[in-house]
KEKOLTI-357527 format. One line per 4 residues: for each residue x, y, z of N, C-alpha, C. Coordinates in nm, 3 decimals. Layout:
REM KEKOLTI-357527
X:Y:Z:X:Y:Z:X:Y:Z; ...
This chain:
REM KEKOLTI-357527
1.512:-0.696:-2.976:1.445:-0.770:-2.872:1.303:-0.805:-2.914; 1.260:-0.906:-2.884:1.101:-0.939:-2.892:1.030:-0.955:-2.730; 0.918:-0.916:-2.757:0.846:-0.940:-2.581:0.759:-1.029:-2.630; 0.700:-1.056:-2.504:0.576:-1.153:-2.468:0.490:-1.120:-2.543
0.414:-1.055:-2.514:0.291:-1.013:-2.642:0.330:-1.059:-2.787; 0.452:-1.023:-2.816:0.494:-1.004:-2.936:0.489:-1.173:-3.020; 0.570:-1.253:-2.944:0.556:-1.384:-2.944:0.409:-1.448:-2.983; 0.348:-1.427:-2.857:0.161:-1.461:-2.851:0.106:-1.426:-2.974
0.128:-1.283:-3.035:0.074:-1.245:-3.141:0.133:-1.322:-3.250; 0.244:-1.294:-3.251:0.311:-1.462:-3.412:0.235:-1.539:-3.411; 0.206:-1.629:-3.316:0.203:-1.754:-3.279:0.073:-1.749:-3.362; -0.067:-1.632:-3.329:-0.194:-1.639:-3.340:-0.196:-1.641:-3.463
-0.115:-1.551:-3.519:-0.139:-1.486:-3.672:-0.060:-1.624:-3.705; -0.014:-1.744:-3.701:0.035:-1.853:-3.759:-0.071:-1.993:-3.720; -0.126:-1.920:-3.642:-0.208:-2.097:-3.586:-0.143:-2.174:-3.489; -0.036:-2.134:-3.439:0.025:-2.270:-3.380:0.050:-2.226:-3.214
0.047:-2.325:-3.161:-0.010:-2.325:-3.017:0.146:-2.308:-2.942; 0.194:-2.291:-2.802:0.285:-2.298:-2.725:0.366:-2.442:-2.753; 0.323:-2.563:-2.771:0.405:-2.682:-2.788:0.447:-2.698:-2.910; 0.357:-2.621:-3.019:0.437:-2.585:-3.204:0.576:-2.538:-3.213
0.558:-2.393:-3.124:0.654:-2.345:-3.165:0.809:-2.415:-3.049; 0.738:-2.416:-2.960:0.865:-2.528:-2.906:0.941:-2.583:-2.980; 0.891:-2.707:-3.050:0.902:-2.753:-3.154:1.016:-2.735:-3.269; 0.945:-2.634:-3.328:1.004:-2.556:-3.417:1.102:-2.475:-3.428
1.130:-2.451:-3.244:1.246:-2.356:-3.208:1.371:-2.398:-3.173; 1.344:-2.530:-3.160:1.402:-2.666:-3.067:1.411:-2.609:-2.882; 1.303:-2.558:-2.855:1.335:-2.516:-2.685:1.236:-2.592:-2.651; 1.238:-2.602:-2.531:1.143:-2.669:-2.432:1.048:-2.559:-2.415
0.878:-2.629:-2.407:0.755:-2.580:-2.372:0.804:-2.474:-2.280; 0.794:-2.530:-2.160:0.791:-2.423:-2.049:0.931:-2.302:-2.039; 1.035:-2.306:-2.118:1.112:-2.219:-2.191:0.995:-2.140:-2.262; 0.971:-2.185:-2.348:0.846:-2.109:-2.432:0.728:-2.028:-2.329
0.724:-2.095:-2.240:0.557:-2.103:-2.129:0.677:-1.931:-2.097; 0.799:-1.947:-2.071:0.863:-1.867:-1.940:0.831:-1.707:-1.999; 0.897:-1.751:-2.148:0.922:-1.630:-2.261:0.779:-1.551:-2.288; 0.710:-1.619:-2.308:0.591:-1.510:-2.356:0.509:-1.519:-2.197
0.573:-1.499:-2.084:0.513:-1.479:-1.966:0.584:-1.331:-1.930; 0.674:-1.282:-2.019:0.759:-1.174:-1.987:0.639:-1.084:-1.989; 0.653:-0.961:-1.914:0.591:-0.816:-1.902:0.746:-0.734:-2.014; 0.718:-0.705:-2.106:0.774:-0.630:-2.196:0.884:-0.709:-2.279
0.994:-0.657:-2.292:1.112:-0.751:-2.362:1.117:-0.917:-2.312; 1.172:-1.014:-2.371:1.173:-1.089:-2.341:1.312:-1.108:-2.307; 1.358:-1.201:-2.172:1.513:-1.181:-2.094:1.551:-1.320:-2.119; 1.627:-1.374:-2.223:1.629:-1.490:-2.210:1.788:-1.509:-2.278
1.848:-1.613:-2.267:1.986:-1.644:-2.357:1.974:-1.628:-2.496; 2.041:-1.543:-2.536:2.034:-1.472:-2.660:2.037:-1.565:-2.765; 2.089:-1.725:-2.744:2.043:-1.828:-2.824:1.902:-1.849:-2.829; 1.847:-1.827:-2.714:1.711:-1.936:-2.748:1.629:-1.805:-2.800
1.668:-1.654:-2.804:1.602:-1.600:-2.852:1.553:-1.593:-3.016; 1.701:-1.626:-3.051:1.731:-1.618:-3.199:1.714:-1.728:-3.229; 1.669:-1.854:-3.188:1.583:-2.014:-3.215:1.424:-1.933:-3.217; 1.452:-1.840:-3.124:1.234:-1.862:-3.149:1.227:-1.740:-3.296
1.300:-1.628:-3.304:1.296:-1.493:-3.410:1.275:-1.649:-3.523; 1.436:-1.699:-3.531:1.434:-1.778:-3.692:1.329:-1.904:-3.690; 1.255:-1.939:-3.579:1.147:-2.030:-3.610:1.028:-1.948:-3.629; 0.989:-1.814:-3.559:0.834:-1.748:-3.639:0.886:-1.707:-3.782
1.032:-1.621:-3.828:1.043:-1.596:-3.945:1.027:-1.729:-4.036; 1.058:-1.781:-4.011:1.094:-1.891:-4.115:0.926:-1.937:-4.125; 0.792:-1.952:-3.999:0.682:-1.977:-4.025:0.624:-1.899:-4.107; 0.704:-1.748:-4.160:0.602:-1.672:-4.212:0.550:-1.491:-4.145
0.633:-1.532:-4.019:0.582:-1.395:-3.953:0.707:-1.280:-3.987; 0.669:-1.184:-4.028:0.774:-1.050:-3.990:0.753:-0.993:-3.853; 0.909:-1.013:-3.770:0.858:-0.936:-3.655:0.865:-0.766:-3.690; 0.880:-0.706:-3.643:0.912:-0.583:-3.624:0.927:-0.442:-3.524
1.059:-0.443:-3.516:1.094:-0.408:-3.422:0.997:-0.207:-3.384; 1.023:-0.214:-3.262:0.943:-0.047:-3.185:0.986:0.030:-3.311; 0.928:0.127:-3.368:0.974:0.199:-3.449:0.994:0.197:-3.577; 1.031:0.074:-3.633:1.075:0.033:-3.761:0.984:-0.008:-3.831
1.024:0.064:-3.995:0.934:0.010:-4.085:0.887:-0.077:-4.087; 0.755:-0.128:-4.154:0.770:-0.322:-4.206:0.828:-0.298:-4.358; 0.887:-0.365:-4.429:0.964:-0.404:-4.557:0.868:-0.490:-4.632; 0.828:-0.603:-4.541:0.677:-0.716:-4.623:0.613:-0.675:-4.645
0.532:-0.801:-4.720:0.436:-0.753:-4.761:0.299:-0.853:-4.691; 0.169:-0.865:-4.679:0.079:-0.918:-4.639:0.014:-0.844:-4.521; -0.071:-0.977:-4.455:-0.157:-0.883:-4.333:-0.033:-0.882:-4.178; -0.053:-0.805:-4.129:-0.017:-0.832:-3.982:-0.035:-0.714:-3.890
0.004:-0.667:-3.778:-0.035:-0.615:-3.694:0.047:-0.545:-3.667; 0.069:-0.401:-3.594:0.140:-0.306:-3.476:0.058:-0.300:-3.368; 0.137:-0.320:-3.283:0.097:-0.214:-3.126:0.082:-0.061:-3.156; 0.012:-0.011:-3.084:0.020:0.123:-3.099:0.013:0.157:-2.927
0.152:0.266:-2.931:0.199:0.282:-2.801:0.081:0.364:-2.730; 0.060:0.316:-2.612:-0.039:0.369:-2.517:-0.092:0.523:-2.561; -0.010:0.621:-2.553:-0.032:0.724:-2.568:-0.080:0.811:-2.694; -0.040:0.716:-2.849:-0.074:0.755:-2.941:-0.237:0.668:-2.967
-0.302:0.558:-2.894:-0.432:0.530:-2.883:-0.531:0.572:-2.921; -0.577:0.626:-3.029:-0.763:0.666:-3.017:-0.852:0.603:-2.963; -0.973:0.649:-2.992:-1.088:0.571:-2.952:-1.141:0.559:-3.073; -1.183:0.437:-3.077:-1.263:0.416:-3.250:-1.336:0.505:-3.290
-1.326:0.456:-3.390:-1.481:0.576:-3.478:-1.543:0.445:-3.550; -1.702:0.483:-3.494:-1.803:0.396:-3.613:-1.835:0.444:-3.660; -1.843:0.410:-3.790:-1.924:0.423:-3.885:-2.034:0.379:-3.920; -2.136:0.450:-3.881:-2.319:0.412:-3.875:-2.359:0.365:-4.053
């Protein structure tokens, strides 16, 4: 599954705005607008899910699923689940 956040974050780490990846996914904007409006997983026809996974992969993004290794290689990001959170440390 991918969620909302998860989406938003591709998108950033690629440059491309809500009507790109439309685009690219072949779904309609507000399909897109609906999907990354989700609060957690995203609930959608398991087609248009696997149009948006193979349009960020194919831009370049590794998703990666709760738990699972990353395999790539380059920059990108995890969530870190609420509870495992620190608070920064600066370094003066």
């Amino acid at each position: 599954m991918i969620a909302g956040a998860q989406m938003r974050a591709a998108r950033a780490l690629l440059g491309l705005d809500q009507r790109d990846l439309a685009r690219l996914s072949g779904l309609s904007l507000p399909t897109i607008q609906r999907m990354e409006s989700s609060e957690g997983s995203v609930r959608a026809v398991v087609d248009s899910l696997e149009k948006v996974v193979d349009a960020l992969t194919a831009a370049g993004v590794e998703l990666i699923a709760d738990g699972a290794p990353s395999t790539g290689v380059g920059r990108g990001v995890r969530l870190i689940a609420r509870s495992e959170k620190r608070r920064p440390t600066h370094v003066a």
